[in-house]
C-alpha positions as CSV (number, residue, x, y, z in Angstrom):
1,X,0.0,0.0,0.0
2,X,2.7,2.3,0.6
3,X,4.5,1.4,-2.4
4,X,1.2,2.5,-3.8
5,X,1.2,5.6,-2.7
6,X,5.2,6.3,-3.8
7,X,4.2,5.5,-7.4
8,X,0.9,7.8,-7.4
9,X,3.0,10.9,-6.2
10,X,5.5,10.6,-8.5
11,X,3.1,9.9,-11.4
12,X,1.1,13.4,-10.0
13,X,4.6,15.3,-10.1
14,X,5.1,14.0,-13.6
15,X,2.0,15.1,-14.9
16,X,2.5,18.4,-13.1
17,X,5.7,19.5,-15.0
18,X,4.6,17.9,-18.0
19,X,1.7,19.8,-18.5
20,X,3.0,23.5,-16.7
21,X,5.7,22.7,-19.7
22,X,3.7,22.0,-22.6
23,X,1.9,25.8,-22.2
24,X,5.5,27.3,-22.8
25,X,6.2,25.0,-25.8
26,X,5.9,26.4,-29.8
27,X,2.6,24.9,-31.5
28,X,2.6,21.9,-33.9
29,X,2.5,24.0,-37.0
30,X,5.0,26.4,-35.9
31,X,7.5,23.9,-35.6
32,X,6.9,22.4,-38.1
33,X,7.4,25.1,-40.3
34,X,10.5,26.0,-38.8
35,X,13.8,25.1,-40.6
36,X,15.6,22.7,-39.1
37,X,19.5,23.1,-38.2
38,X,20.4,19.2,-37.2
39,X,19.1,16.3,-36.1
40,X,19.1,16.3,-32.5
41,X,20.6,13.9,-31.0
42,X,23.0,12.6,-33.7
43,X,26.7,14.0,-34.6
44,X,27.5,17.5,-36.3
45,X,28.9,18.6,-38.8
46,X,31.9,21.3,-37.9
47,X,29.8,24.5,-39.4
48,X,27.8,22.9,-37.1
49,X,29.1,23.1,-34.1
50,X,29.8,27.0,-34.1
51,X,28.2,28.5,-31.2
52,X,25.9,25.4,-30.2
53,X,28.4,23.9,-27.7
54,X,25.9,22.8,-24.4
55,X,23.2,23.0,-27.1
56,X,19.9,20.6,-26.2
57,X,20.3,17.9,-27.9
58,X,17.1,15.6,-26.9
59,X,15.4,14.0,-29.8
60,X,13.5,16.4,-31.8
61,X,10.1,15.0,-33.5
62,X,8.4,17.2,-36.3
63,X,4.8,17.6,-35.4
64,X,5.0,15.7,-32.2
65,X,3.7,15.7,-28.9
66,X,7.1,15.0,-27.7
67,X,6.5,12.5,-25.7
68,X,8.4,9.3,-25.8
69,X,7.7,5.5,-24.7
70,X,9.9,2.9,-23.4
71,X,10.1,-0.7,-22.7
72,X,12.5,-2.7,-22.0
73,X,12.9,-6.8,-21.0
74,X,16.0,-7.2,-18.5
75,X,17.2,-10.9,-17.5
76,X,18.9,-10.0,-14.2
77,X,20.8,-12.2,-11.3
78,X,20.2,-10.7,-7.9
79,X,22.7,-11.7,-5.2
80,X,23.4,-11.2,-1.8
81,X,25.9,-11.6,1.2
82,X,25.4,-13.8,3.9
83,X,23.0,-16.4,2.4
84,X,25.4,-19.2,3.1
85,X,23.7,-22.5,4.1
86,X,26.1,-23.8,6.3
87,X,29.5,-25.3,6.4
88,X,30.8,-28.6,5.6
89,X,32.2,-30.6,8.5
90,X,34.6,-33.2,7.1
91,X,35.2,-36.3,8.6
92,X,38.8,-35.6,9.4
93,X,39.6,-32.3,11.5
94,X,42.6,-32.0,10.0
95,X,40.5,-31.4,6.3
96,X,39.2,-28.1,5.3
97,X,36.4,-26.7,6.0
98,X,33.8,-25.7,2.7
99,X,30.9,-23.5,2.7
100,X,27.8,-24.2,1.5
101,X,26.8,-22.0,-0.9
102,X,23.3,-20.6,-2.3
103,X,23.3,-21.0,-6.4
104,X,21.4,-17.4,-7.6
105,X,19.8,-17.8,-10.5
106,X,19.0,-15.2,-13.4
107,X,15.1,-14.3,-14.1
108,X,13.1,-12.2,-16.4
109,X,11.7,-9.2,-15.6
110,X,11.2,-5.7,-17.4
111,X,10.6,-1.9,-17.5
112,X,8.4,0.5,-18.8
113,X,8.9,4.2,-18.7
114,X,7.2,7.5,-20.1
115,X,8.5,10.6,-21.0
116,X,7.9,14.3,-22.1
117,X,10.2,17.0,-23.6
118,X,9.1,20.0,-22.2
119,X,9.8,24.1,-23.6
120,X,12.3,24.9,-20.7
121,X,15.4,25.0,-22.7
122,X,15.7,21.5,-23.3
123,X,14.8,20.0,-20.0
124,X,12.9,16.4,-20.1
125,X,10.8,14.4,-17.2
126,X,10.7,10.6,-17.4
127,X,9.2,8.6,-15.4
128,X,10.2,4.4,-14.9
129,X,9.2,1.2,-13.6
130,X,11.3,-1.6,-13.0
131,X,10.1,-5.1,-11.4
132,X,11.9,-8.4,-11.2
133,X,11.0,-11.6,-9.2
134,X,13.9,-14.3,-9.0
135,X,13.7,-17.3,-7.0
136,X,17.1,-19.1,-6.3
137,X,16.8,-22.3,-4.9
138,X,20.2,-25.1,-3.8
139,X,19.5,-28.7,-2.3
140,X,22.2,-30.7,-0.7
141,X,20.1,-34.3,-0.1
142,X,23.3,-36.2,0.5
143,X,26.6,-35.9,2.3
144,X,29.5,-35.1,-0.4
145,X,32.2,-38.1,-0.1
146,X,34.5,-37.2,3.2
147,X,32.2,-34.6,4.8
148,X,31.0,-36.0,8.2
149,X,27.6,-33.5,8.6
150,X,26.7,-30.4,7.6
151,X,26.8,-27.1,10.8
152,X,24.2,-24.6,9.9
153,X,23.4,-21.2,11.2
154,X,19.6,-21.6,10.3
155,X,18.8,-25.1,11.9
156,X,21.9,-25.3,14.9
157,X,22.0,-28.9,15.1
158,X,24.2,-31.3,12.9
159,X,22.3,-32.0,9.6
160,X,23.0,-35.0,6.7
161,X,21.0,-32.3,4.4
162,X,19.9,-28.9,3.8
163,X,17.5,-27.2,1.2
164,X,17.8,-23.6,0.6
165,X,15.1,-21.1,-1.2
166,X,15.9,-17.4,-1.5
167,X,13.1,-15.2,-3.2
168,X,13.3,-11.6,-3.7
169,X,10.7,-9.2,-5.3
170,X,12.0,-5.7,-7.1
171,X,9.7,-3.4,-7.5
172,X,11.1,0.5,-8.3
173,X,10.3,3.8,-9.6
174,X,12.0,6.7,-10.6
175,X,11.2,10.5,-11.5
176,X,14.0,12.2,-13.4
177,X,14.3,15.3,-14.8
178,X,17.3,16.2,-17.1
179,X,19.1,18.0,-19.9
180,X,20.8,16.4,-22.8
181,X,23.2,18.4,-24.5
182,X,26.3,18.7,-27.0
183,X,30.0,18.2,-25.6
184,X,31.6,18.5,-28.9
185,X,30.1,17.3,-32.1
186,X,29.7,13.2,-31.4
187,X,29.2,13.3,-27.4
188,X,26.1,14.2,-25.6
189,X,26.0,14.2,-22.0
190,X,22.7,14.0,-19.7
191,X,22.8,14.9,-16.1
192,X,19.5,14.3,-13.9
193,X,18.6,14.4,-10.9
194,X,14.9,13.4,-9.1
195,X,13.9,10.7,-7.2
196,X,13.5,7.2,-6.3
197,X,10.9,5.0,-4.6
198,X,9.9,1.4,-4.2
199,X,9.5,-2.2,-2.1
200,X,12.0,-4.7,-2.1
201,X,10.7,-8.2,-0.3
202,X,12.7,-11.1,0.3
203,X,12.0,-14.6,1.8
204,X,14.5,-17.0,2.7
205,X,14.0,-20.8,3.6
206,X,16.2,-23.4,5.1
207,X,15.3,-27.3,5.5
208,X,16.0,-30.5,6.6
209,X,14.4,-33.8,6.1
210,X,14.7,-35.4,9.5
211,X,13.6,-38.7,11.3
212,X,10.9,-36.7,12.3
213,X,9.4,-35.2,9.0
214,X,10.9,-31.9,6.9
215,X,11.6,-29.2,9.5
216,X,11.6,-25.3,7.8
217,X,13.0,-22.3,9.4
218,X,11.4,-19.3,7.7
219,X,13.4,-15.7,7.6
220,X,11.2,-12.3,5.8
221,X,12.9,-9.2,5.0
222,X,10.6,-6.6,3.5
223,X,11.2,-2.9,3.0
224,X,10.1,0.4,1.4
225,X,12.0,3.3,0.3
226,X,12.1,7.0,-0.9
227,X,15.0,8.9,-1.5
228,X,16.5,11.3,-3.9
229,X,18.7,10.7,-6.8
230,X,21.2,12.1,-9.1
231,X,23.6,11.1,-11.8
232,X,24.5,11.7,-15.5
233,X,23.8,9.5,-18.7
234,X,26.5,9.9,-22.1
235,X,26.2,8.8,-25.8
236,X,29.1,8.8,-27.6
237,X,27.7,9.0,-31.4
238,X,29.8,7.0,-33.9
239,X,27.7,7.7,-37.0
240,X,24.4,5.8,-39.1
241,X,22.8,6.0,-35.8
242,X,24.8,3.4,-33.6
243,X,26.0,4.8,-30.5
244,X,27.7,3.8,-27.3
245,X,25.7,4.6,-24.4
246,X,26.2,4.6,-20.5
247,X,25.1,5.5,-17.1
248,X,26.0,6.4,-13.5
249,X,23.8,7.4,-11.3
250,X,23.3,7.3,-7.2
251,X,20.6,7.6,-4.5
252,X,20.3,8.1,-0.9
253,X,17.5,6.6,0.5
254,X,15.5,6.4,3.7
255,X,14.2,2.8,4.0
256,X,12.2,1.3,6.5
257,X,12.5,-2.4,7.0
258,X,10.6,-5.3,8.8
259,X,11.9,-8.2,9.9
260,X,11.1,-11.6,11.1
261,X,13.0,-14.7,11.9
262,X,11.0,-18.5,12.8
263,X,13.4,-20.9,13.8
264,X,11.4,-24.5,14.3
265,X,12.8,-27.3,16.1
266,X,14.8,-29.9,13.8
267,X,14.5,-32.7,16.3
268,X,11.1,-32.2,16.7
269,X,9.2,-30.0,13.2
270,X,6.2,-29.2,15.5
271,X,8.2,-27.1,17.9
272,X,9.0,-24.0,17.2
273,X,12.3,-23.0,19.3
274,X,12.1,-19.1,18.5
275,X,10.4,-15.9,16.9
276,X,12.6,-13.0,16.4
277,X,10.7,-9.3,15.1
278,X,12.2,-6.3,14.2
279,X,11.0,-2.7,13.0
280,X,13.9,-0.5,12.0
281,X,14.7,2.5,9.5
282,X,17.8,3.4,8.1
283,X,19.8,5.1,5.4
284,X,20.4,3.3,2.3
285,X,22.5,4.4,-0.5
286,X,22.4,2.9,-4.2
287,X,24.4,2.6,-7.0
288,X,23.2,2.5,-10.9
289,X,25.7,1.6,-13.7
290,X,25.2,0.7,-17.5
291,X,27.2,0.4,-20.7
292,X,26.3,-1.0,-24.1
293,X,25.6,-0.1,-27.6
294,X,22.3,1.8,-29.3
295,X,21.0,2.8,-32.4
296,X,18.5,5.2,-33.6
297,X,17.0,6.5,-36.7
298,X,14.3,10.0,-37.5
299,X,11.5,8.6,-40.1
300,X,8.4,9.5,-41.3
301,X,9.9,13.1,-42.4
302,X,10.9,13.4,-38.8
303,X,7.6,12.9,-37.2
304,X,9.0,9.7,-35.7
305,X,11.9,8.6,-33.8
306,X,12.8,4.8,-32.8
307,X,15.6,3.8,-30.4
308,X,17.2,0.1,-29.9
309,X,19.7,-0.3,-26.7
310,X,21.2,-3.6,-25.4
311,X,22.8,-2.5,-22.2
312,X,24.9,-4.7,-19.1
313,X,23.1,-3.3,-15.8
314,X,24.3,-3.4,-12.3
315,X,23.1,-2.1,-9.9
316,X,24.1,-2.2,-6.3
317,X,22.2,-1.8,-2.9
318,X,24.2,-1.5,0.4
319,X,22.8,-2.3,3.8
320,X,19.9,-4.9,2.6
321,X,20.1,-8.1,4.3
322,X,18.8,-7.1,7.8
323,X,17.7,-10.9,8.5
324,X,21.9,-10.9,9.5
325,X,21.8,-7.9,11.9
326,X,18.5,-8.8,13.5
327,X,20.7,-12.7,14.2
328,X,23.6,-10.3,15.2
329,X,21.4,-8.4,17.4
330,X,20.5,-11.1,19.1
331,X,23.9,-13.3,19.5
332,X,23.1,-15.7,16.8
333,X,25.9,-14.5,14.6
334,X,28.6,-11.6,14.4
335,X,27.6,-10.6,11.1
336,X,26.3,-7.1,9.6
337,X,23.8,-5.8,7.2
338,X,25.1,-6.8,3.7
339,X,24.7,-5.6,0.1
340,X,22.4,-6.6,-2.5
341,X,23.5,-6.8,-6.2
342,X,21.8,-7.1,-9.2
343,X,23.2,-7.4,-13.3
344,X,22.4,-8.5,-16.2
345,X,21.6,-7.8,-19.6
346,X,18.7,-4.8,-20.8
347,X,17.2,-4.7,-24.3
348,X,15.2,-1.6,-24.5
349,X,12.9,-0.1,-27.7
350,X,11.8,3.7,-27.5
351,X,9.6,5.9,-29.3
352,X,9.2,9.4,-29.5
353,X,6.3,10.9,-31.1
């Protein structure tokens, strides 16, 4: 419900700007009648470039609305710190000692985003979704040859086998406003700055198949956040529309998390040994990066514009796994909040009209 709330603010501030900026823009017919100089957003000529340096150079549509769609599917691995299973305990001390490790998987997910070139000397809003849902799951049914039992932090007695089952839902928005413009004739630069809001959920499971019957210790981790953001995109334009593209950009975010821990009894799966709960709020920051290759093309006379990216995304949360501090908290481990990371490959179309 709150996320709900995030997403209908920032779609009211869009439509805010977007509209107070469309009552400063040129009609349709006058710009449409007006010569054009370039292309924006592709490379100048030199008797072009005279004069124009930290010119606008946001896609330019003849008789548009200037608005612009995107979508975009993104196949993404989300991993984080202190997910281990357990250790291997091998049947001679003198051995070392493995971990047992989660295996993250990649999932599908994808974006959609909506944006509007407003009259204020070049200036764009854009508004985006993102949402991805990965389940990662790792069984260990048997004892590896050598390996004596299996010491877990989730189920604290000696175990012959563990199941693991890690799911995490993405779900984040962001309001930008920014400026492209010229740095030279082939390199545009785009700084923003706006903000950031969203819900990230995550569940984590830990078995054991026991004389007994299965015994499950279940762990939730859910959060929202708001925060503001900043950062700068580039295109380096190498000619017939193909481009190299990237990103950096950052937030600082106040999240509120809850917390809750269910350890159950493995001698005995209809015991429950202990509930831990916890409400806290802290400052998160975030890290965006991209890099990857794009190509455009005007048609239609220049009413239309279409845009192809394949991008590599990471993108990088600090401070996330608070299932560890809330053990810590309590003496169950001496471990801290860990990071979150997410990568993987973007293919995005856009429009402008």
């Amino acid at each position: 419900m709150k996320f709900k709330k995030i997403i209908f603010s920032m779609i009211g501030v869009f439509s805010i700007v977007s509209i107070s900026a469309q009552n400063q823009k040129k009609t349709v017919d006058q710009k449409c009648t007006s010569k054009k100089i370039i292309e924006m957003g592709y490379p100048l000529e030199k008797n072009q470039s005279k004069n124009i340096y930290n010119a606008p150079a946001s896609i330019d549509v003849c008789g548009s609305w200037d608005v612009f769609v995107s979508g975009s599917f993104i196949l993404w691995q989300a991993k984080e710190n202190c997910l281990q299973l357990g250790k291997f305990t091998p049947t001679i001390a003198s051995d070392q000692v493995s971990t047992v490790n989660m295996d993250f998987d990649f999932a599908p997910g994808f974006k959609v985003g909506l944006g509007f070139n407003t009259g204020f000397d070049g200036w764009n809003t854009y508004l985006e979704y993102v949402r991805l849902q990965s389940t990662s799951k790792e069984d260990y049914n048997s004892l590896p040859e050598g390996v004596a039992h299996i010491n877990s932090p989730w189920i604290p007695i000696p175990l012959t086998n563990i199941q693991g089952k890690w799911k995490i839902e993405y779900n984040m928005a962001d309001f930008e406003l920014s400026r492209p413009y010229y740095n030279g004739t082939k390199l545009t630069i785009n700084p923003l700055f706006g903000f950031r809001g969203g819900a990230i959920d995550q569940k984590f499971e830990v078995s054991t198949n026991g004389a007994l019957g299965r015994s499950t210790s279940n762990f939730k981790n859910d959060s929202w956040l708001i925060g503001g953001r900043a950062g700068i995109y580039s295109n380096y334009l190498l000619g017939y529309g193909v481009k190299i593209v990237s990103k950096v950009a950052t937030s600082l975010n106040y999240q509120r998390f809850k917390t809750s821990i269910l350890f159950i009894n493995a001698n005995d799966p209809s015991l429950i040994t202990k509930i831990l709960e916890d409400k806290i709020g802290l400052f998160s920051p975030n890290l965006d990066l991209n890099i990857g290759f794009g190509w455009g093309t005007y048609f239609d006379h220049n009413n239309w514009h279409f845009n192809l990216l394949a991008l590599y995304d990471a993108v990088f949360w600090w401070n996330q796994n608070e299932i560890e501090n809330l053990r810590s908290t309590n003496n169950l481990s001496d471990g801290e909040p860990s990071s979150l990371f997410l990568h993987g490959l973007t293919v995005t179309i856009k429009f402008d009209f």
